[in-house]
C-alpha positions as CSV (number, residue, x, y, z in Angstrom):
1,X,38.9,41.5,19.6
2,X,37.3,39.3,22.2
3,X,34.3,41.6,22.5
4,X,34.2,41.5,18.8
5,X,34.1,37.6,18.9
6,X,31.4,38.2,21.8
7,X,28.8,40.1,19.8
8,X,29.3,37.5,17.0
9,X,28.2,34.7,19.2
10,X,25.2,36.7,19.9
11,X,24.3,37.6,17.1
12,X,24.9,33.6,15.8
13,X,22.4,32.8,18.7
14,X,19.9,35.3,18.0
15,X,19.7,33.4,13.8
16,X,19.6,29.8,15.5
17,X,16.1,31.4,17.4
18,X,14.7,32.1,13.9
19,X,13.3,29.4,11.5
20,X,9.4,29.5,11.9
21,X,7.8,28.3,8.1
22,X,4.4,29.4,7.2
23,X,4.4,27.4,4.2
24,X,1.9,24.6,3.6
25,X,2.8,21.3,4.3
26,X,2.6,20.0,0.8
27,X,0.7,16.6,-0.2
28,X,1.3,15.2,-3.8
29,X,-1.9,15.5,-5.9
30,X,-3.7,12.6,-6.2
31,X,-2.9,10.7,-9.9
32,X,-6.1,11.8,-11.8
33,X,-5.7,8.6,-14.4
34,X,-7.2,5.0,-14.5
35,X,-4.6,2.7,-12.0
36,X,-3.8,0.4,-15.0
37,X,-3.5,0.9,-18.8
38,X,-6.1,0.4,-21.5
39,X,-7.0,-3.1,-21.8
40,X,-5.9,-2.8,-25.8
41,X,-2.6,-1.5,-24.7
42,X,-2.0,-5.3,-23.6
43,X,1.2,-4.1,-21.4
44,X,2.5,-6.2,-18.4
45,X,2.7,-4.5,-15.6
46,X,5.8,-5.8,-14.4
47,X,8.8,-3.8,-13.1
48,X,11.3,-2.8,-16.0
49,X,14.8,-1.3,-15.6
50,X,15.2,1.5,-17.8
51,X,17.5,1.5,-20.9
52,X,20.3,3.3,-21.4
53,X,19.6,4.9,-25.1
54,X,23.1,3.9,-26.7
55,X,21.9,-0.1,-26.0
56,X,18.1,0.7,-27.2
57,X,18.8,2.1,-30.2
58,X,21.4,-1.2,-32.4
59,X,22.0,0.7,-35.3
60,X,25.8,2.2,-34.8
61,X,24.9,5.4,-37.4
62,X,22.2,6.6,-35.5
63,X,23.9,6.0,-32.3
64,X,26.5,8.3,-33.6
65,X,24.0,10.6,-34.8
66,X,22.5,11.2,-31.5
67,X,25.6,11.4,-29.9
68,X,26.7,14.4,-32.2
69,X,23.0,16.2,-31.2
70,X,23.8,15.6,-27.4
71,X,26.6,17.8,-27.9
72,X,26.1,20.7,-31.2
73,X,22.6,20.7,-30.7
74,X,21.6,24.3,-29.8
75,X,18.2,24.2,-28.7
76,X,20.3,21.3,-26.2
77,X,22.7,24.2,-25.4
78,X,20.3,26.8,-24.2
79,X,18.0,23.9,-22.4
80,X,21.2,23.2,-20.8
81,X,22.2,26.6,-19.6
82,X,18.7,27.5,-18.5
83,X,19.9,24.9,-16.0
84,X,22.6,26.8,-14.8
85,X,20.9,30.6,-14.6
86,X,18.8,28.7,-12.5
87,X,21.3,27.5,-10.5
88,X,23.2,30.3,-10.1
89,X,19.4,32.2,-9.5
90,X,18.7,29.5,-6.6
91,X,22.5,30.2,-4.9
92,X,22.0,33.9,-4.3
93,X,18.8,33.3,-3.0
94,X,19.7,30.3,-0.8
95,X,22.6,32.5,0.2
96,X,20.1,35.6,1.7
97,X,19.7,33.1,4.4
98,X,22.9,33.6,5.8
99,X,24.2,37.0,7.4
100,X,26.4,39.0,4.8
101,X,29.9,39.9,7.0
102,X,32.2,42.4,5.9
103,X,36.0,43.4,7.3
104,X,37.2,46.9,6.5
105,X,39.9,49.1,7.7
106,X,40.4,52.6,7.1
107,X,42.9,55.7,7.6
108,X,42.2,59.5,7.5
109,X,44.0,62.4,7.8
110,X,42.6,66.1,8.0
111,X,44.0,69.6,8.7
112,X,41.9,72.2,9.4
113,X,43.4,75.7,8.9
114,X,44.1,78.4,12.5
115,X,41.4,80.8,10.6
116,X,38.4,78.6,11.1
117,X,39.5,76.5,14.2
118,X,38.4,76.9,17.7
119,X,41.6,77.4,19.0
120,X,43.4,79.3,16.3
121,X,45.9,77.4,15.3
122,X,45.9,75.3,12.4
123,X,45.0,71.5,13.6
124,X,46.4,68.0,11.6
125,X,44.3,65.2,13.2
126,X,43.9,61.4,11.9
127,X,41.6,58.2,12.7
128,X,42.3,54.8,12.3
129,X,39.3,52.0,11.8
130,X,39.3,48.4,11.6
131,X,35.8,46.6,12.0
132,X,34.1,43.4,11.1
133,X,30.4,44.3,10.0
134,X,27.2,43.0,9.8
135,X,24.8,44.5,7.0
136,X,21.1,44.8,7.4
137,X,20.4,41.2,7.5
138,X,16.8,39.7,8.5
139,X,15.8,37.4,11.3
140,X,14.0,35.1,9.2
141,X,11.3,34.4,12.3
142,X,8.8,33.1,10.2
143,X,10.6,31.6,7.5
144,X,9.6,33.7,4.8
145,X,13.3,33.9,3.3
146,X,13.5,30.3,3.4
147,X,10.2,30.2,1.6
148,X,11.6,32.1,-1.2
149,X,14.9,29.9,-1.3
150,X,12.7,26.6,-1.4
151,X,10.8,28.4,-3.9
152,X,14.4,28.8,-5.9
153,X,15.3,25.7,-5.0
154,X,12.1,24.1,-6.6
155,X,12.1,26.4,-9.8
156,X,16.1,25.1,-10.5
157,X,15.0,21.3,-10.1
158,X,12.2,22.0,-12.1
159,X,14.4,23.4,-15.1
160,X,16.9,20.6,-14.7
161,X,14.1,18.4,-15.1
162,X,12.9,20.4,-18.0
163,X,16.0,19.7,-19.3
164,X,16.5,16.2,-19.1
165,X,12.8,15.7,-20.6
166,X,14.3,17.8,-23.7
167,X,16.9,15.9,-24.2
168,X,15.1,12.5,-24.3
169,X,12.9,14.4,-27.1
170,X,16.1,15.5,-29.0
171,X,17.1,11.9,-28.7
172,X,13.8,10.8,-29.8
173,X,13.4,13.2,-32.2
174,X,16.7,12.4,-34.0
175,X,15.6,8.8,-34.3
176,X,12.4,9.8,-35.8
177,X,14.1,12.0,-38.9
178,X,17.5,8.9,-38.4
179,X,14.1,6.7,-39.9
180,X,12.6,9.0,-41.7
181,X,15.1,9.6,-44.0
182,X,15.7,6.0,-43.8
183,X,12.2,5.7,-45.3
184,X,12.6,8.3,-47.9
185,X,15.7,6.8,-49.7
186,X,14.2,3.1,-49.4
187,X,10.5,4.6,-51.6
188,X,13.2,6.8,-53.3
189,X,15.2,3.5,-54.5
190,X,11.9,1.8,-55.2
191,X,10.6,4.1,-57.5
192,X,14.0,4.3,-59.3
193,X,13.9,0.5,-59.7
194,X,10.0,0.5,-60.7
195,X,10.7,3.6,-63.5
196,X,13.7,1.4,-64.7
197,X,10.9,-1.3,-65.0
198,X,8.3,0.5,-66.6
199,X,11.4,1.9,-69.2
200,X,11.5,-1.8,-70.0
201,X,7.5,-2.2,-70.2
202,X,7.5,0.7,-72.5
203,X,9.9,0.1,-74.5
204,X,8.4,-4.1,-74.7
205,X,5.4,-2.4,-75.9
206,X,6.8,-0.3,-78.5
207,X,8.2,-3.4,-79.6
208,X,4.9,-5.5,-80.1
209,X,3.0,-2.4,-81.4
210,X,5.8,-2.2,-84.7
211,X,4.9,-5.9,-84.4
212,X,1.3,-5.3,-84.7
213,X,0.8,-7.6,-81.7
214,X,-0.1,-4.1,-79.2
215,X,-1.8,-1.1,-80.3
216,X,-1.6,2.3,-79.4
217,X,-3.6,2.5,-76.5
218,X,-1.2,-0.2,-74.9
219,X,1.7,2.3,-75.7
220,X,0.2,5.5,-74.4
221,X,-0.7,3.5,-71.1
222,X,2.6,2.0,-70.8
223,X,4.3,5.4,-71.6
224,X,1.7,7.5,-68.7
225,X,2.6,4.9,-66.1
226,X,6.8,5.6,-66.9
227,X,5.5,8.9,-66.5
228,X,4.2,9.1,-63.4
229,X,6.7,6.8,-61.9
230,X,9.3,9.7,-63.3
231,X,7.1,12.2,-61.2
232,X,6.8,10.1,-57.9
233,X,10.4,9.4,-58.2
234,X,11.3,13.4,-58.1
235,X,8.6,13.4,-55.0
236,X,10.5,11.1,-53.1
237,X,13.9,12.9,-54.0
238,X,12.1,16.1,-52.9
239,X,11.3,14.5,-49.4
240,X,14.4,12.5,-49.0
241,X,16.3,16.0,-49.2
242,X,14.1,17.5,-46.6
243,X,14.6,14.9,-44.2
244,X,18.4,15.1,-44.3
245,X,18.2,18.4,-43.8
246,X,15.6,18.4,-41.0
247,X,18.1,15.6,-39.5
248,X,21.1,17.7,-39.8
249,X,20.0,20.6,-38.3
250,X,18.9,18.2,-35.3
251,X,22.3,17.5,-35.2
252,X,23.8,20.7,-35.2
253,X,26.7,20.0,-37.1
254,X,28.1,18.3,-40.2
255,X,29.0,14.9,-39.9
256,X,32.2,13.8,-41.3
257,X,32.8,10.0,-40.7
258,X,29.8,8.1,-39.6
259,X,29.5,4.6,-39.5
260,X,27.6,2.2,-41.9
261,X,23.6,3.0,-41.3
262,X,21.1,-0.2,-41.5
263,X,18.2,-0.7,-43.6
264,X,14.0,-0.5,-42.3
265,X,14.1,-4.1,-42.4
266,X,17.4,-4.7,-40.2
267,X,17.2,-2.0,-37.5
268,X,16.1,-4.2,-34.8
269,X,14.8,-1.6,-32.0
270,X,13.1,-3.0,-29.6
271,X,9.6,-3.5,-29.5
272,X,8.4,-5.7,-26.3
273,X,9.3,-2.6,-23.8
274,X,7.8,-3.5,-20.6
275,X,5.4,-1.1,-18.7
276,X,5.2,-0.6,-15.0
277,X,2.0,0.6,-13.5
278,X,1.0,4.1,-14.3
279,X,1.7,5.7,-11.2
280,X,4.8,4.4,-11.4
281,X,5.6,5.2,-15.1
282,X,4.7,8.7,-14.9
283,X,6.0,9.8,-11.5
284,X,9.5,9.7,-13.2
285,X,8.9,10.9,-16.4
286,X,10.7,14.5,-16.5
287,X,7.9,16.4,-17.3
288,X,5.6,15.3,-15.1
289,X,8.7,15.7,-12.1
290,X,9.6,19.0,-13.8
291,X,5.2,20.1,-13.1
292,X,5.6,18.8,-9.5
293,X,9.2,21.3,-8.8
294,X,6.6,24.0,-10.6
295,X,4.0,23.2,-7.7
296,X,6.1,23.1,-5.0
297,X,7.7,26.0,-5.9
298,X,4.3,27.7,-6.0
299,X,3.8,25.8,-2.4
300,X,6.2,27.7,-1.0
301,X,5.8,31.0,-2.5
302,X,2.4,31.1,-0.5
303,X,4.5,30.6,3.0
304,X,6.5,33.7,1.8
305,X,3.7,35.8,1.2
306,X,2.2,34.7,4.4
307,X,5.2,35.5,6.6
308,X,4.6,39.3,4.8
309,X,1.7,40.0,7.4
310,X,4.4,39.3,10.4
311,X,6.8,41.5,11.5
312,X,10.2,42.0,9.4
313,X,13.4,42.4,11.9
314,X,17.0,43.2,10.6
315,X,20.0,43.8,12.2
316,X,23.0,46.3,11.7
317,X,25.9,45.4,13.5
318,X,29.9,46.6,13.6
319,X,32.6,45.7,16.1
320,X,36.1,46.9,15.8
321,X,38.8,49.4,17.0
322,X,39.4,52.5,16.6
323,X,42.4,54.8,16.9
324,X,43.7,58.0,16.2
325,X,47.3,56.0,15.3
326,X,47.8,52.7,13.4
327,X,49.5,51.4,16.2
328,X,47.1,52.3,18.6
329,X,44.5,49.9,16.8
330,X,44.8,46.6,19.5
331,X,45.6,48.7,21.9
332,X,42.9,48.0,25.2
333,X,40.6,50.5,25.3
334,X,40.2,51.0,21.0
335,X,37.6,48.5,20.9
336,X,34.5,50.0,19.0
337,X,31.1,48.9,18.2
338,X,27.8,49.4,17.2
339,X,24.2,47.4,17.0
340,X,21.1,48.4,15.3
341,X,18.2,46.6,15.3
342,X,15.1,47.6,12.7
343,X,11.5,46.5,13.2
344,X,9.0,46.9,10.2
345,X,5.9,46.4,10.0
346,X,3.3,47.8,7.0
347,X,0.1,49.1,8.8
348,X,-1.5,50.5,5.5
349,X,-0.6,48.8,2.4
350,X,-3.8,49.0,0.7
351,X,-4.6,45.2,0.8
352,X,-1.1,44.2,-1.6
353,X,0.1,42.3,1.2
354,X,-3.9,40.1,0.9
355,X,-3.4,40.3,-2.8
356,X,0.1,39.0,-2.6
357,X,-1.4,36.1,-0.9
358,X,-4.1,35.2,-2.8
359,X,-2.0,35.6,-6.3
360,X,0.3,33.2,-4.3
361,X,-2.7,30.7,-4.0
362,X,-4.4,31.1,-7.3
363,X,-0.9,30.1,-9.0
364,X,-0.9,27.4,-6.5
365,X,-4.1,26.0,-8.6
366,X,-2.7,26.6,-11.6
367,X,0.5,24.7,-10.5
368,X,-1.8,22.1,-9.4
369,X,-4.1,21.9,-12.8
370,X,-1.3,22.1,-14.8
371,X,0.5,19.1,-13.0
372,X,-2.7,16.8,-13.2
373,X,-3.1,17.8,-17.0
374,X,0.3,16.8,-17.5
375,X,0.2,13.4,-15.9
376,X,-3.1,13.2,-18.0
377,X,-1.5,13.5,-21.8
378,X,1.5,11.7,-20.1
379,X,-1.1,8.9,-19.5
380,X,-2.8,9.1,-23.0
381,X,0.6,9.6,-24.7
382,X,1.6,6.4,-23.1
383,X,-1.2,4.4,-23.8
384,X,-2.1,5.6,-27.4
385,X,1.9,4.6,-28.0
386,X,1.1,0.9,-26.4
387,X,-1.7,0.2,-28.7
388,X,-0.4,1.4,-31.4
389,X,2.6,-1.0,-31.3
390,X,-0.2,-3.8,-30.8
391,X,-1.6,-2.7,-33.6
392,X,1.4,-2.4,-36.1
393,X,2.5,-5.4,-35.1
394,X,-0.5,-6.8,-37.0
395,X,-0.6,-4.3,-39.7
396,X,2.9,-5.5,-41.0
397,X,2.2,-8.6,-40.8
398,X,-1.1,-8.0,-43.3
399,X,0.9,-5.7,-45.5
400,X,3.8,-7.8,-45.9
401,X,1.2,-11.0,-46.7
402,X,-0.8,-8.6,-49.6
403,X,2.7,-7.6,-50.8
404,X,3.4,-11.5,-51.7
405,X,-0.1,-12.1,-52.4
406,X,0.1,-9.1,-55.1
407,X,3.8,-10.0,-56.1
408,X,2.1,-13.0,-57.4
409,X,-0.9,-11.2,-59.1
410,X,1.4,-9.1,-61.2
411,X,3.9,-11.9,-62.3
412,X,0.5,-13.9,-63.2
413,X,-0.7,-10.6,-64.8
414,X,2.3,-10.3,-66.7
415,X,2.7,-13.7,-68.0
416,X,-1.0,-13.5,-69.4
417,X,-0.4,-10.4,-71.5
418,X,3.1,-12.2,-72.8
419,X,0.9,-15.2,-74.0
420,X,-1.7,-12.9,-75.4
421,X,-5.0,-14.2,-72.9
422,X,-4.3,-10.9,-70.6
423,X,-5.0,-6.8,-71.4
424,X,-1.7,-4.4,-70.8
425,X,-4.7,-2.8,-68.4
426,X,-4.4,-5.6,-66.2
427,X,-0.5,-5.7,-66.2
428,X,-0.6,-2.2,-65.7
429,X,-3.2,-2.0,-62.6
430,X,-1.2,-5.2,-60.8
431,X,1.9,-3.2,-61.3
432,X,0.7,0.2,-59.6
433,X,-1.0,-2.0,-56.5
434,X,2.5,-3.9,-56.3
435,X,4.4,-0.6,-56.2
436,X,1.6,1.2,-53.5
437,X,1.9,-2.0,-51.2
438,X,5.9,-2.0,-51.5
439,X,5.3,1.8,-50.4
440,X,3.2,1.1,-47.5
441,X,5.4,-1.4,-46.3
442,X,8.2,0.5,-46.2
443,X,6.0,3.6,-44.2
444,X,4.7,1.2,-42.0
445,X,8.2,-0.3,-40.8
446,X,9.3,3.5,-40.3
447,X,6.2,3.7,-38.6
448,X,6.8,1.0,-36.3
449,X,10.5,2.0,-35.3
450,X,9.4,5.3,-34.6
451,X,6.3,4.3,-32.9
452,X,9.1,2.2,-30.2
453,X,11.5,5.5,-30.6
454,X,8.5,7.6,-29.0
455,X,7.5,5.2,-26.9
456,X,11.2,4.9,-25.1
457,X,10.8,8.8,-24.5
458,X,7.2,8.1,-23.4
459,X,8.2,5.8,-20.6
460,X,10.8,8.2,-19.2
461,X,14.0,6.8,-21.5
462,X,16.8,6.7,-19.0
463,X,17.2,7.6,-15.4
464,X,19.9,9.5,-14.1
C-alpha cells in the first residue's frame, strides 16, 4: 500500500497546481439614485439600528398573528425550501471540485471446461482485487469548475435572500390585512350605531308628522337615509368578511386562542423610523442583496464559459493488489495500478463555445439592469413611503379637526329642527357629512399604520 499512498500524493500535488480563474473581477454597480432622499420625505439621515418586528409592531394580537404566518404560512414554506434545493444544488456543485475516490474489492472464480481449453483439461482459476480509485476527475487549470461553484454558491445566497425579503412581506403583509380588518369592523360598528340613530330620527319623525309638526317629505327623507345606512352597513359587513378571510389565509391556519387585539386609535406603531442614507438603506434590503447574488452569479458564469476555449484534462487513476488468492492480497509483489490521463479539446464546435460566451455576457447585462432597476423602485418605494407619512401626519390632524368642527354642525343642526327654525334637510345633510368624516377618519388611521407597516419592510425590517 505504500505505492498506493505514493500515487495519491501525486495526484494531491498535481490538483494543488490547478486553480487559474478566468472570471471577471467583479466591481459593484454604481447606485443609479440621488445620494439623499427627496427633500419632502424630511428623513434624517442619521444611523438607525434595525427593529426586531415582535418590538415594532405593540399590539400583542397581531404579534401572535404574524407569529402563526411565520410558521403555517405556505407560500413561507416553499420560499423556505427553495432555500434548501438551492443548498443542496450549490453542495454537489461545490463538491465537483474535489476528486471522487472509490475503494472496491472483488473475487472471481471461473472454470473453463478440458473441450475448449488449451491444454485439455478442464481449468478452475480465481482473481482477487482490492483497489482505491480515482474516477475521471478534472484538473480545474483554469478555474472553470470553480466558476460554476461560485456561480452556485451566488444563486443559493441569492434565494436565501429571496427568502428573507418574503418573509418581511408576509410580515408586512399580515399587518396590513391585521389593520384592515381592524378598519372594517370599526366603519362596520359605525354604521350600526349611525342606522340605530337614524331608527330613532325616523321613528322622531313619524312622531311629529301624526303631530302635524313634520310632513311627509320629512318622513320619506328620514326613512331613505335609515335606508341607505341599512345598505352601507351590509357593505361594511361584506368587506369585514373578506378581510378576515384574506387574513387567515395569510396565516395559514385557524387561530384558536389569541390575545386581546387594540383599536385604530390605540395601536401605537411607530411612526418617526429613522432613515440612513440611501446607499446605505438599500444595500441591505434583501431584494436588492438577493439582485447583486443574481449578478455575481452571472459574473462567474462568464469565467466558466471562458475557461471552455482551454484545454479540459481529467484523470483516471487505480492502485491496489491483485491476487489470484485472498491471502495473497498484501503479499509484496500484488501491488497493481493504473493512470490515465485524458486531454480534450473541441476544434470544430461550430461557434457554441463563442455563443456560450456571449449568452454568458448578455445575462451579465441583464443581471446588471435588473439590479439597478431594483435599487431604483427600492429608492422610490422608500421615498414615496417617507412622504407619505409626512403627509398623513397632517391629513389626520385636518380630518380629525372637521370631524369636531362637523360634530358641532350637526348637534347645532339638530337642535334647530327640534325648536322648529331648522329644515330635517339640513339635519339630514350634517348627519351624512358627520358619518363620511367619521369614515375617513377611521381609513386614514388604517392608512397611517399601514403606511409605517410598509415602510418597516421598506427599510429592510430586521437584519439577521
Amino acid at each position: 500500500m505504500a505505492k498506493t499512498m505514493h500515487y495519491l500524493t501525486a495526484i494531491a500535488a498535481a490538483l494543488l497546481i490547478a486553480g487559474c480563474s478566468m472570471t471577471p473581477e467583479y466591481q459593484r454597480p454604481a447606485l443609479p439614485v440621488p445620494e439623499a432622499w427627496p427633500d419632502d420625505a424630511q428623513a434624517t439621515a442619521a444611523a438607525s439600528k434595525p427593529v426586531d418586528w415582535a418590538s415594532f409592531f405593540p399590539d400583542e394580537r397581531l404579534r401572535a398573528l404574524i407569529k402563526l404566518a411565520l410558521e403555517h404560512n405556505r407560500d413561507l414554506r416553499i420560499a423556505t425550501a427553495r432555500v434548501a434545493e438551492a443548498q443542496a444544488l450549490y453542495g454537489i456543485q461545490r463538491a465537483d471540485r474535489l476528486p471522487t475516490v472509490n475503494v472496491g474489492g472483488s473475487v472471481a472464480r471461473s472454470r473453463t471446461p478440458g473441450d475448449v481449453s488449451l491444454a485439455g483439461t478442464s481449468i478452475v482459476s480465481q482473481r482477487a482485487d482490492l483497489n482505491v480509485g480515482l474516477p475521471a476527475f478534472e484538473l480545474d487549470f483554469w478555474g472553470r469548475v470553480a466558476s460554476l461553484s461560485e456561480s452556485a454558491k451566488a444563486s443559493y445566497l441569492a434565494t436565501e435572500q429571496a427568502e428573507r425579503s418574503f418573509r418581511l412581506s408576509l410580515i408586512a403583509s399580515v399587518a396590513d390585512a391585521y389593520l384592515a380588518l381592524a378598519e372594517a369592523q370599526e366603519r362596520a360598528a359605525l354604521a350600526q350605531a349611525t342606522l340605530e340613530t337614524r331608527a330613532q330620527t325616523r321613528e322622531l319623525v313619524d312622531r311629529r308628522r301624526q303631530a302635524g309638526l313634520a310632513g311627509d317629505l320629512d318622513f320619506l327623507q328620514a326613512d331613505a337615509a335609515y335606508e341607505g345606512a341599512r345598505a352601507e352597513l351590509a357593505a361594511l359587513q361584506r368587506q369585514q368578511s373578506a378581510a378576515r378571510n384574506y387574513l387567515r389565509a395569510l396565516v395559514g391556519t385557524e387561530p384558536k386562542e389569541l390575545p386581546a387585539g387594540k383599536t385604530l386609535a390605540e395601536q401605537g406603531i411607530t411612526l418617526e423610523q429613522q432613515a440612513d442614507l440611501p446607499a446605505q438603506v438599500l444595500v441591505r434590503r434583501p431584494d436588492v442583496l438577493a439582485a447583486e447574488q443574481r449578478l455575481l452569479a452571472a459574473n462567474a458564469n462568464i469565467g466558466a464559459a471562458r475557461a471552455a476555449f482551454f484545454p479540459r484534462i481529467a484523470l483516471t487513476a487505480s492502485a491496489g493488489t491483485a491476487s489470484r488468492e485472498l491471502d495473497g492480497l498484501f503479499k509484496d509483489g500484488s501491488e497493481a495500478w493504473s493512470f490515465t490521463p485524458s486531454i480534450t479539446l473541441p476544434i470544430f464546435d461550430y461557434g457554441r463555445r463563442s455563443a456560450n460566451l456571449d449568452l454568458a455576457t448578455v445575462r451579465k447585462d441583464i443581471a446588471v439592469a435588473d439590479y439597478e432597476r431594483t435599487v431604483q423602485q427600492a429608492f422610490r418605494e422608500v421615498a414615496d413611503l417617507l412622504v407619505a407619512r409626512e403627509q398623513l401626519a397632517e391629513q389626520l390632524k385636518a380630518v380629525e379637526a372637521q370631524e369636531r368642527s362637523q360634530q358641532r354642525a350637526a348637534d347645532i343642526a339638530e337642535a334647530r329642527y327640534r325648536q322648529g327654525v331648522g329644515s330635517f334637510l339640513e339635519v339630514l345633510d350634517a348627519q351624512r357629512q358627520l358619518f363620511a368624516v367619521r369614515q375617513a377618519l377611521i381609513q386614514l388611521r388604517r392608512t397611517q399604520w399601514s403606511t409605517a407597516a410598509q415602510l418597516y419592510k421598506a427599510l429592510g425590517g430586521e437584519q439577521s
